[in-house]
N, C-alpha and C positions, 0 to 999 in steps of 0.2 A: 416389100417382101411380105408375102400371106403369110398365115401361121404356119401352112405345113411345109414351105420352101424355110420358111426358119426352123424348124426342127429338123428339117433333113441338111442343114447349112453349122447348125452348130456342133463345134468336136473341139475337144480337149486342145488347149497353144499352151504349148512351154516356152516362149519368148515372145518380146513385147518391144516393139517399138521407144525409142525416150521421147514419148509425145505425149504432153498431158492428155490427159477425158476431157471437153466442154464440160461447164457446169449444166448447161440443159440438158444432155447425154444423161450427166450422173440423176438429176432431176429427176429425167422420165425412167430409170432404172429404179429410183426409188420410188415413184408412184408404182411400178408394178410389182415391186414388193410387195408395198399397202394394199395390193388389188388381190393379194393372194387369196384363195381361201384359206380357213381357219376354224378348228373345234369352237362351237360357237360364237364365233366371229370375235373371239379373245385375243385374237394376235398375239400368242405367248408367244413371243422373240425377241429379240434388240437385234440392231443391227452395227456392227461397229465399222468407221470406214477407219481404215489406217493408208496415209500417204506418207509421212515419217519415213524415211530410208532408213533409220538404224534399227526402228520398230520391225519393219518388212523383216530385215534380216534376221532381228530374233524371232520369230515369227516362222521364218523358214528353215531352220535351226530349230525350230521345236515339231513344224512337219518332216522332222527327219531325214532332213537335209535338203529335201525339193528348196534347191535356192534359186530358181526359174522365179518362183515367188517374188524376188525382192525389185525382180527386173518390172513388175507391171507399177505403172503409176497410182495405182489403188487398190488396194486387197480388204473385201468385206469381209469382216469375218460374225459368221451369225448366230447366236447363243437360244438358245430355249431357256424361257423363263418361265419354270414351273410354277411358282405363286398364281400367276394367271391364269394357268388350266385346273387351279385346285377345289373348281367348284363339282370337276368330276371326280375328284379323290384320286385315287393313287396311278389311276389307268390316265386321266391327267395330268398326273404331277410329272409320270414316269414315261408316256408314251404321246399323248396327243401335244404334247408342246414340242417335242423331236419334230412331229410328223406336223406341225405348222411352219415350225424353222427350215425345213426341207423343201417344202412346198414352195415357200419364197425363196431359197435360193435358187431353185429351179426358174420362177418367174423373172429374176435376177438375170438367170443364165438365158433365157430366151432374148430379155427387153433386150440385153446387151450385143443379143447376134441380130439382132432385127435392126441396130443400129448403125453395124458394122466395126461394132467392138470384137475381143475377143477373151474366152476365158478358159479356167481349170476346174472342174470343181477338186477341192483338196480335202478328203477327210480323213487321212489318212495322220494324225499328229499328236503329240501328247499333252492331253484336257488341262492336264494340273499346271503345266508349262505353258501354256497360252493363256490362261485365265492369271497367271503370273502379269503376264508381259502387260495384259491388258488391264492388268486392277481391276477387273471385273467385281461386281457386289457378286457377295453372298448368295448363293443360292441358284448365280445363273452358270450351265452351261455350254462352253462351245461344241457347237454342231459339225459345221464347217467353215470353209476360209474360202475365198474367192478372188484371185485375183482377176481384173480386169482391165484391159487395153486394148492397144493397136494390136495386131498380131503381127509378127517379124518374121512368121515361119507359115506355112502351109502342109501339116502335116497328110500327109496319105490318108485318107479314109478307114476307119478300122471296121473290119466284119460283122456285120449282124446277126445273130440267131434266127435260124427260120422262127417264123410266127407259130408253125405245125409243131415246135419244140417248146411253143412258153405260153398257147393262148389253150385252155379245156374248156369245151364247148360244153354244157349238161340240159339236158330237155325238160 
């Protein structure tokens, strides 16, 4: 699959197969994490995998009940770690380590359709409650949660916004 048949291939699965990932699947998902780009190539992020069933569930429980969650065999969940962007000061501390954590989840979410995985992204969840779950250090927050699997479901394609609605051309 090229790049752009994987971006036009990957959409949101709220069910998941009970079939583990390969470890070389998970592998290549984590090198294209590492491959993301990043505010000066600082990688502010961790990435946590959780396979644990009873983690998933609190976990899903803390996205506010999306407990579709608990069903994928592994849910990343990716934190921005400001310490690392703090040599740009607060616009680092506060936004370019968000916008590297995102960036790899995104590269997450492609490697994993190009493999013929399937995923969610989830950010919809309460920060203080997953940094709970996870015993997270100090200082790092969650961005998002990703579960990824087989997919169980084929959902409908959902609508796109014309381009004439979201792209401004200026000369």
């Amino acid at each position: 699959m090229n790049l752009f048949e994987t971006i036009h291939a990957r959409q949101s699965v709220r069910a998941y197969l009970p079939r583990e990932i390969e470890q070389d699947a998970l592998r290549r998902i984590f090198d294209a994490i590492n491959q993301a780009p990043s505010a000066g190539n600082l990688q502010a992020y961790r990435v946590w995998v959780v396979r644990d069933s009873a983690t998933k569930q609190k976990l899903a429980k803390a996205a506010l009940g999306q407990d579709f969650m608990a069903g994928a065999p592994v849910v990343l969940v990716f934190c921005a770690e400001p310490a690392r962007a703090g040599r740009y000061g607060a616009r680092g501390a506060e936004l370019y380590c968000v916008q590297d954590a995102t960036v790899a989840v995104a590269y997450a979410q492609l490697a994993a359709t190009a493999l013929g995985l399937a995923t969610c992204w989830i950010g919809a969840f309460n920060e203080t409650e997953v940094a709970r779950i996870l015993e997270l250090p100090t200082g790092l927050r969650p961005i998002a949660m990703l579960p990824i699997g087989y997919g169980a479901e084929t959902p409908p394609r959902t609508p796109r916004r014309p381009l004439s609605e979201m792209i401004v051309e200026r000369a």
